[in-house]
N, CA, C and O atoms as CSV, one atom per row, in Angstrom:
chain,resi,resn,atom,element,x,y,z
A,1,UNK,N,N,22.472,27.743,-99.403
A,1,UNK,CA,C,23.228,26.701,-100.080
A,1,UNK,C,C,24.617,26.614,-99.451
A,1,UNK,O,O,25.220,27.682,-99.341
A,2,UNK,N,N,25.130,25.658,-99.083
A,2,UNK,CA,C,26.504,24.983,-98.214
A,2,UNK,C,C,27.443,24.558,-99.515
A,2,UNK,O,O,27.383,23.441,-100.031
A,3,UNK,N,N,28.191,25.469,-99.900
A,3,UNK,CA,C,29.401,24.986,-101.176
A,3,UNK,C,C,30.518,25.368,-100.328
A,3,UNK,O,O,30.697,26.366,-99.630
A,4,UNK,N,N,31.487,23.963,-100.638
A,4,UNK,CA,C,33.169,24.536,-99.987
A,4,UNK,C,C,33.565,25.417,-99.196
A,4,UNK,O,O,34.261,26.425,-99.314
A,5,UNK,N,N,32.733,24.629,-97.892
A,5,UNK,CA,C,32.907,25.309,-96.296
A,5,UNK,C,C,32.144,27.053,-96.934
A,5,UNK,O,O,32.831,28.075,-96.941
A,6,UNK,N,N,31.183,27.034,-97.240
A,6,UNK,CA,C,30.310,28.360,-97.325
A,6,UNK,C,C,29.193,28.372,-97.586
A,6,UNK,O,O,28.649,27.414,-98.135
A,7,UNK,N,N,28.499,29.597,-97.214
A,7,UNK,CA,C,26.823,29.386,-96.735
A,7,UNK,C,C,26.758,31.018,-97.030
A,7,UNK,O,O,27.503,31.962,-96.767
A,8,UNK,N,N,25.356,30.848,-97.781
A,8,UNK,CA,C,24.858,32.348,-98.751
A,8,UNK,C,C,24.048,32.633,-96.895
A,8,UNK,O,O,23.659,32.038,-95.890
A,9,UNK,N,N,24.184,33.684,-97.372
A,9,UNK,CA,C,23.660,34.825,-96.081
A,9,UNK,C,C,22.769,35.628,-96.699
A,9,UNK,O,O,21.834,35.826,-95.923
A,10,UNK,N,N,22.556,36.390,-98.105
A,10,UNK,CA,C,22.086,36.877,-98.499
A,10,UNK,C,C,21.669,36.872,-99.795
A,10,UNK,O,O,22.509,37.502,-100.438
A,11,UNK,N,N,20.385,36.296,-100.838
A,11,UNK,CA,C,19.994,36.329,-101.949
A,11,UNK,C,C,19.641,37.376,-102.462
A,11,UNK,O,O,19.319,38.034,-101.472
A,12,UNK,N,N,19.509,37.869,-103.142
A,12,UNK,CA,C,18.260,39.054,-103.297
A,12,UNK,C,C,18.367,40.018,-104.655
A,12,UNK,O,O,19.429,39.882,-105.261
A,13,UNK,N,N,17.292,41.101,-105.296
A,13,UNK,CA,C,18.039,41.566,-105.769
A,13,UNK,C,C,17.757,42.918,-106.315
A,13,UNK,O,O,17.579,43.448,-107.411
A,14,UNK,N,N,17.805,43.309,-104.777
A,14,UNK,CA,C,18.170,44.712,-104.882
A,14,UNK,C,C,19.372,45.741,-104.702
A,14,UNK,O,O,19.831,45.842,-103.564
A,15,UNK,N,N,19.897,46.474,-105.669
A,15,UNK,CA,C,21.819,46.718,-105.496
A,15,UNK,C,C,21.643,47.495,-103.894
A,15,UNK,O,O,22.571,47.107,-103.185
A,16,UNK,N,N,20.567,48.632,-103.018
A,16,UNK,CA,C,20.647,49.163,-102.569
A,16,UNK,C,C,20.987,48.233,-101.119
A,16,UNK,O,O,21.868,48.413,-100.279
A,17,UNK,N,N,19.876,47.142,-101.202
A,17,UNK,CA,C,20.336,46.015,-100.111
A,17,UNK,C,C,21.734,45.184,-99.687
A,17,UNK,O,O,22.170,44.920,-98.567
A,18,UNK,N,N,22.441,44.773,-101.462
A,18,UNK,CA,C,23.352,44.129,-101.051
A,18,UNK,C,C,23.987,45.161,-100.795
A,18,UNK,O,O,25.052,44.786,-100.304
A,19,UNK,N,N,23.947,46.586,-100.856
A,19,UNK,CA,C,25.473,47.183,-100.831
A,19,UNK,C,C,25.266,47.391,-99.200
A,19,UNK,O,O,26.182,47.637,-98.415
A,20,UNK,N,N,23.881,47.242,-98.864
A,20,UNK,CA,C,23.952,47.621,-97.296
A,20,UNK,C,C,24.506,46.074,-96.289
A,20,UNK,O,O,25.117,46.191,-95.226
A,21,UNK,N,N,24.113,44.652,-96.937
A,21,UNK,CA,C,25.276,43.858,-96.484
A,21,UNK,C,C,26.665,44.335,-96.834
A,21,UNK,O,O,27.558,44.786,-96.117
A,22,UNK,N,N,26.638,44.242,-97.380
A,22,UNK,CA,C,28.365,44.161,-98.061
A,22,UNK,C,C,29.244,45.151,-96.955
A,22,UNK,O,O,30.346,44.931,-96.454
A,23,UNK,N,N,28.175,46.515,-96.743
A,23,UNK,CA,C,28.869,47.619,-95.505
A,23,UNK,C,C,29.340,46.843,-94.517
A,23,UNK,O,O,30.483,46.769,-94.066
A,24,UNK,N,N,27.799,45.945,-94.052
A,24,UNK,CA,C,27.403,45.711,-92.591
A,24,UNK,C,C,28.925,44.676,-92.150
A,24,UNK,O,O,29.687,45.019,-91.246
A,25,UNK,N,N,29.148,43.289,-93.069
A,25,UNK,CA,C,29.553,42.375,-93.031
A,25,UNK,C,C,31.393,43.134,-93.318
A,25,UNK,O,O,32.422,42.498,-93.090
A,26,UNK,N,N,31.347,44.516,-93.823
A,26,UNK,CA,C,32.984,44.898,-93.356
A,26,UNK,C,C,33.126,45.248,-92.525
A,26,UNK,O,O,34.204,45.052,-91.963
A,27,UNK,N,N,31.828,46.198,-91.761
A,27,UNK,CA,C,32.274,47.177,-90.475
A,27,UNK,C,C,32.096,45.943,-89.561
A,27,UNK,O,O,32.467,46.187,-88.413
A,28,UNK,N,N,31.742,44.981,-89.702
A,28,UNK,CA,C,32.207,44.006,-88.666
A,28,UNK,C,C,33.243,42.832,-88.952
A,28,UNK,O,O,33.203,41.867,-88.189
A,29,UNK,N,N,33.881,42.837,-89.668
A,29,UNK,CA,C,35.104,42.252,-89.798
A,29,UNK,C,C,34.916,40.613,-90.513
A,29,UNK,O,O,35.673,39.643,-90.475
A,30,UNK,N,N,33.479,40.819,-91.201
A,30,UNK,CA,C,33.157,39.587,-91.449
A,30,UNK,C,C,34.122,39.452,-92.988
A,30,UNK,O,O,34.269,40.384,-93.778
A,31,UNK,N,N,34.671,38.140,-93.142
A,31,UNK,CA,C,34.927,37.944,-94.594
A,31,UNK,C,C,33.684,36.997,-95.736
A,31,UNK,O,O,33.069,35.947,-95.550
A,32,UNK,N,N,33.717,37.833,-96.755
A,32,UNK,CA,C,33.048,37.165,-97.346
A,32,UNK,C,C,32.927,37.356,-99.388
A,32,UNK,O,O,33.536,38.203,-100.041
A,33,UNK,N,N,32.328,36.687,-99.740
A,33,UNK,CA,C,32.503,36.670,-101.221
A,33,UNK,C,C,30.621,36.826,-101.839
A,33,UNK,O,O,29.471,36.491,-101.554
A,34,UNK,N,N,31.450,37.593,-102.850
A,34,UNK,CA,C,29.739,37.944,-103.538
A,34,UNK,C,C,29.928,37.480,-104.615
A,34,UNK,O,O,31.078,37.140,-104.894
A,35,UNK,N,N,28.791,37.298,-105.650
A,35,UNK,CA,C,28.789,36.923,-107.085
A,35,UNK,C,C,27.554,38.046,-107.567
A,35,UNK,O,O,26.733,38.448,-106.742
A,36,UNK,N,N,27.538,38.396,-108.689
A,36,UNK,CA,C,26.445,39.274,-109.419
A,36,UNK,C,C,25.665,38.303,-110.604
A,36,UNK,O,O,26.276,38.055,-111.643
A,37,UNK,N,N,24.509,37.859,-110.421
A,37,UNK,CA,C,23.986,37.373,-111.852
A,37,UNK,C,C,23.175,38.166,-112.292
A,37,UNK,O,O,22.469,38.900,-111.599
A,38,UNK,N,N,23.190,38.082,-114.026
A,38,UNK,CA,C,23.034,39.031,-114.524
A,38,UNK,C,C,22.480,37.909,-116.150
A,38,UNK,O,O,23.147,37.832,-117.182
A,39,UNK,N,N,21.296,37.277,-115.923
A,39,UNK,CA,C,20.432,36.024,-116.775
A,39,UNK,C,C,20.246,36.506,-118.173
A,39,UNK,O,O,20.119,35.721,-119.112
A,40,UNK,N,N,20.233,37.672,-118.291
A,40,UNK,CA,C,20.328,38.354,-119.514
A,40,UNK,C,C,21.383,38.836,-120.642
A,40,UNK,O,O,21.351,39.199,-121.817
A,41,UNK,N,N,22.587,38.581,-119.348
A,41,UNK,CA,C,23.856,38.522,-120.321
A,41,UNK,C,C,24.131,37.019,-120.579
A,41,UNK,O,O,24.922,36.760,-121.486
A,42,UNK,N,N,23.639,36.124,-119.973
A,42,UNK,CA,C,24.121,34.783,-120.574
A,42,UNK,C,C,24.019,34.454,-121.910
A,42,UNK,O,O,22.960,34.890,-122.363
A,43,UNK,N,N,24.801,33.760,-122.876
A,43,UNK,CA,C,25.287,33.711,-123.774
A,43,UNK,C,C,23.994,32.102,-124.415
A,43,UNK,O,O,23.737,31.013,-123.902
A,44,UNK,N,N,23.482,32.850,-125.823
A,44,UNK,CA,C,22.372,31.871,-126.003
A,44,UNK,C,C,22.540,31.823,-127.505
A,44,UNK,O,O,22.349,32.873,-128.117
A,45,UNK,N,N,22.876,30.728,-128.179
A,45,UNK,CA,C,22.907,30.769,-129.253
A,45,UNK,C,C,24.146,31.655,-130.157
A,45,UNK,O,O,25.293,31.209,-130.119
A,46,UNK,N,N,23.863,32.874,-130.933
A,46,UNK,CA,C,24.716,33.551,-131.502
A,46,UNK,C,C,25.005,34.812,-130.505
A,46,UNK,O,O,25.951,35.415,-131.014
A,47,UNK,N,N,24.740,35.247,-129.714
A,47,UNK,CA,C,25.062,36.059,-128.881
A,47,UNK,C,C,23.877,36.038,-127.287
A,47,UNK,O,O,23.051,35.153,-127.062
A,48,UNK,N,N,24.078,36.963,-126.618
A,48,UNK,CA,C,23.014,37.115,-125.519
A,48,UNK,C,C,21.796,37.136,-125.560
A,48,UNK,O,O,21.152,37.721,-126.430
A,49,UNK,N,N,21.163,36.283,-124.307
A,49,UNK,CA,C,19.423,36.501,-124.655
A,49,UNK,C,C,19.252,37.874,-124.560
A,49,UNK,O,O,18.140,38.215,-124.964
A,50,UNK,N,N,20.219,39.133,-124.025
A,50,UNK,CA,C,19.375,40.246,-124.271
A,50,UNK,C,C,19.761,41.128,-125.777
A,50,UNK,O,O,19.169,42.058,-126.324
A,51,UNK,N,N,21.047,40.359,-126.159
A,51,UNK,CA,C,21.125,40.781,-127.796
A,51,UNK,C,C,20.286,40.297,-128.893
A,51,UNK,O,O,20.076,41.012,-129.873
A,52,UNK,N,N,19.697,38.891,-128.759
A,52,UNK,CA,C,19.204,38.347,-129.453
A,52,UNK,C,C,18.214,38.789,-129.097
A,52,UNK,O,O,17.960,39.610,-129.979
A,53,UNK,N,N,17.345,38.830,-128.307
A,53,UNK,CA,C,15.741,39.435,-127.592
A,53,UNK,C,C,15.261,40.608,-127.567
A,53,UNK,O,O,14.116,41.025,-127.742
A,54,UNK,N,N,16.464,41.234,-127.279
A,54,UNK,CA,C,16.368,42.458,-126.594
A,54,UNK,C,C,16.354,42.767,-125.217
A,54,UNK,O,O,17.242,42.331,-124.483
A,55,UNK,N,N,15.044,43.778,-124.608
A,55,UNK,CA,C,15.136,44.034,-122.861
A,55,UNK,C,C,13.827,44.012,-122.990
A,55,UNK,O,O,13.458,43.545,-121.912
A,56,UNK,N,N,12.570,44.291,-123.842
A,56,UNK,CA,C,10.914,44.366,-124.047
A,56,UNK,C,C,10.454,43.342,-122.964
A,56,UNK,O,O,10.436,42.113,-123.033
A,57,UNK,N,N,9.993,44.386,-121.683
A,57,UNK,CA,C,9.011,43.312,-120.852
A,57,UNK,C,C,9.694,42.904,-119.650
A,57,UNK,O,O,9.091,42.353,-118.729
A,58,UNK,N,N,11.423,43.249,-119.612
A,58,UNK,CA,C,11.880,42.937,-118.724
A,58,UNK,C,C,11.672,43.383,-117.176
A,58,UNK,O,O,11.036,44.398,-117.461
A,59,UNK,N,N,11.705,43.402,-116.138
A,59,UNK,CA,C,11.600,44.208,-115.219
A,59,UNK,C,C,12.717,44.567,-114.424
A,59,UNK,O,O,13.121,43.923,-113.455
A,60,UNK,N,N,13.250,45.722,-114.911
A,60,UNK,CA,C,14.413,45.833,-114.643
A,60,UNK,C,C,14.860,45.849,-112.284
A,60,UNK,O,O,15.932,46.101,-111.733
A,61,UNK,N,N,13.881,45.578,-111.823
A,61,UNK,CA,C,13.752,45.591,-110.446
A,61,UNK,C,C,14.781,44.268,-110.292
A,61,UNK,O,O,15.758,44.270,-109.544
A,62,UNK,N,N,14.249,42.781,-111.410
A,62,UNK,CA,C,14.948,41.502,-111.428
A,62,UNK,C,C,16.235,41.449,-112.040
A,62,UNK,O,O,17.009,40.492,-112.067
A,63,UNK,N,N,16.353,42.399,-112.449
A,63,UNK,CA,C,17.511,41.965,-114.173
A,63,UNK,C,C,18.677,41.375,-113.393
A,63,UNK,O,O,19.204,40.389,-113.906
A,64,UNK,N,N,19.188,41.836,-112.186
A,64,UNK,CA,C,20.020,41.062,-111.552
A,64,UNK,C,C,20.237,40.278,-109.797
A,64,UNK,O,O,19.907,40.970,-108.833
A,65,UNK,N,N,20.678,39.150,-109.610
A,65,UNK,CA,C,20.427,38.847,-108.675
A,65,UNK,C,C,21.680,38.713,-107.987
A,65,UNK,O,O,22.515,38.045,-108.597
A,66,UNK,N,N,22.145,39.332,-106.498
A,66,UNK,CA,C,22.937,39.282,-106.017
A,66,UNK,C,C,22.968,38.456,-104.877
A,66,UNK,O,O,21.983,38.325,-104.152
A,67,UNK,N,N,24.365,37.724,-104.618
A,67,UNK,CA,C,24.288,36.727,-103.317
A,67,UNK,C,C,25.512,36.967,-103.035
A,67,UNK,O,O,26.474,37.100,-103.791
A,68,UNK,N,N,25.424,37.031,-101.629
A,68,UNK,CA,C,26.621,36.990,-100.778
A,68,UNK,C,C,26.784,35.817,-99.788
A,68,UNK,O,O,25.726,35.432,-99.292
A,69,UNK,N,N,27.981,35.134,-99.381
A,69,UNK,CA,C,28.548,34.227,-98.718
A,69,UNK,C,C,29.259,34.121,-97.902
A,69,UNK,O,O,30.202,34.658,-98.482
A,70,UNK,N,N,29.664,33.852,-96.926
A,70,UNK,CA,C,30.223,33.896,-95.985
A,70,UNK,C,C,30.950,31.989,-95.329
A,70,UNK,O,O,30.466,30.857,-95.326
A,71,UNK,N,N,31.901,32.420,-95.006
A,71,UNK,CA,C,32.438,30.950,-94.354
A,71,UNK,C,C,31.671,30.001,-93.400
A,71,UNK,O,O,31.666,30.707,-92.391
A,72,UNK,N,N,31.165,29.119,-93.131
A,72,UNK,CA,C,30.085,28.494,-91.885
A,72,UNK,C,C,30.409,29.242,-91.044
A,72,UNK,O,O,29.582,30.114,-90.775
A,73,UNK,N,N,31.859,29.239,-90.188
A,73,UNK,CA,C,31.824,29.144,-88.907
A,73,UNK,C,C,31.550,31.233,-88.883
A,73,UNK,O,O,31.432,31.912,-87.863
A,74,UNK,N,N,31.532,31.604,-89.945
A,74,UNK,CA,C,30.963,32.951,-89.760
A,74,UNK,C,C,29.297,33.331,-89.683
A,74,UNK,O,O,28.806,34.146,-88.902
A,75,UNK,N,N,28.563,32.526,-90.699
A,75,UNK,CA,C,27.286,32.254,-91.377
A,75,UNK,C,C,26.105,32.748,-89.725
A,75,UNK,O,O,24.976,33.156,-89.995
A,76,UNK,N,N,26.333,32.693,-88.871
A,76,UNK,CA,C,25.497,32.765,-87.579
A,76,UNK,C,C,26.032,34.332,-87.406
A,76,UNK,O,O,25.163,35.175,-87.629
A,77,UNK,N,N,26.624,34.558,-87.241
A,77,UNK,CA,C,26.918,35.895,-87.207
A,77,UNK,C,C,26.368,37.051,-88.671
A,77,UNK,O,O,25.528,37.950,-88.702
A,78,UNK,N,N,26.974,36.685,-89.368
A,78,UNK,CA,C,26.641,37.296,-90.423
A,78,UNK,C,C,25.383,37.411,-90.545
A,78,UNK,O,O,24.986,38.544,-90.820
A,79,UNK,N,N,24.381,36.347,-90.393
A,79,UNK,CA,C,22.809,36.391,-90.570
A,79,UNK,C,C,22.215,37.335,-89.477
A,79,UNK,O,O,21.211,38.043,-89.555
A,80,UNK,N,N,23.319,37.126,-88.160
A,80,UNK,CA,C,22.386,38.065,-86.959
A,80,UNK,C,C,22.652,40.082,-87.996
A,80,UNK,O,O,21.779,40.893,-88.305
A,81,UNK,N,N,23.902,40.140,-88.164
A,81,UNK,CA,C,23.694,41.425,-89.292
A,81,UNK,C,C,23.229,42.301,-90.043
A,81,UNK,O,O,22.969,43.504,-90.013
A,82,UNK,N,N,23.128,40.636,-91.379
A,82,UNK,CA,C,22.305,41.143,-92.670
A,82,UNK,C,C,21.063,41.472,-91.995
A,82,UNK,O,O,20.675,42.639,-92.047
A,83,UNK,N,N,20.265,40.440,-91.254
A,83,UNK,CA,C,18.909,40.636,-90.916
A,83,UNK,C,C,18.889,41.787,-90.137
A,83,UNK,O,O,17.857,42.374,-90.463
A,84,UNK,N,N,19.554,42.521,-89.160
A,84,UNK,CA,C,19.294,44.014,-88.462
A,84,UNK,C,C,19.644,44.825,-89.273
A,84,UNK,O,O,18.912,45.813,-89.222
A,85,UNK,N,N,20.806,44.941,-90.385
A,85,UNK,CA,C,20.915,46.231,-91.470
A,85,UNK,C,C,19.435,45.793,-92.406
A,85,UNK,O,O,18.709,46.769,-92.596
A,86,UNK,N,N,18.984,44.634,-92.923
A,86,UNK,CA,C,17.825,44.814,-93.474
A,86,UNK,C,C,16.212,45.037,-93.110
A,86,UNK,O,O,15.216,45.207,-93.814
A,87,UNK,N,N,16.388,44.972,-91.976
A,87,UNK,CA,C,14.824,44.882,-91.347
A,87,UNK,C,C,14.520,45.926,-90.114
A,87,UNK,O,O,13.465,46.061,-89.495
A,88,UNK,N,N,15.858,46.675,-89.935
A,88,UNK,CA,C,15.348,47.979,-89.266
A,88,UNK,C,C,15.170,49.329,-89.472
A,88,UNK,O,O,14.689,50.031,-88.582
């Protein structure tokens, strides 16, 4: 997704993965911005779907999804990265 000159490099959501972008993209001087979602704390009615619901059934592998971003004119670089810290 392309928002205000920036482009996600990485969806996903495993913490062990993003934290291995997040390394990759400092030890190379990349700048970039992350967000944490977390669908279960969103606010539904009188409190959270996981206050109001509970967690029964959840899989906690999903419970959160992390994305990281990077500036375009970085986004080619950054992808050559994420993809060698994740796939070797």
């Amino acid at each position: 997704m392309i928002f205000f000159n920036k482009e996600e490099v990485y969806f996903g959501y495993s913490m062990e993965d993003f934290s291995k972008v997040r390394s990759i993209l400092n030890r190379e001087g990349i700048k970039y911005t992350h967000k944490i979602i977390d669908p279960s704390g969103q606010w539904f009615g009188p409190g959270t779907s996981r206050g109001n619901f509970g967690s029964f059934g959840m899989n906690k592998n999903y419970e959160k999804q992390y994305v990281v971003s990077v500036k375009i004119k970085d986004a080619e670089n950054a992808k050559f990265f994420v993809h060698s810290v994740l796939h070797s």
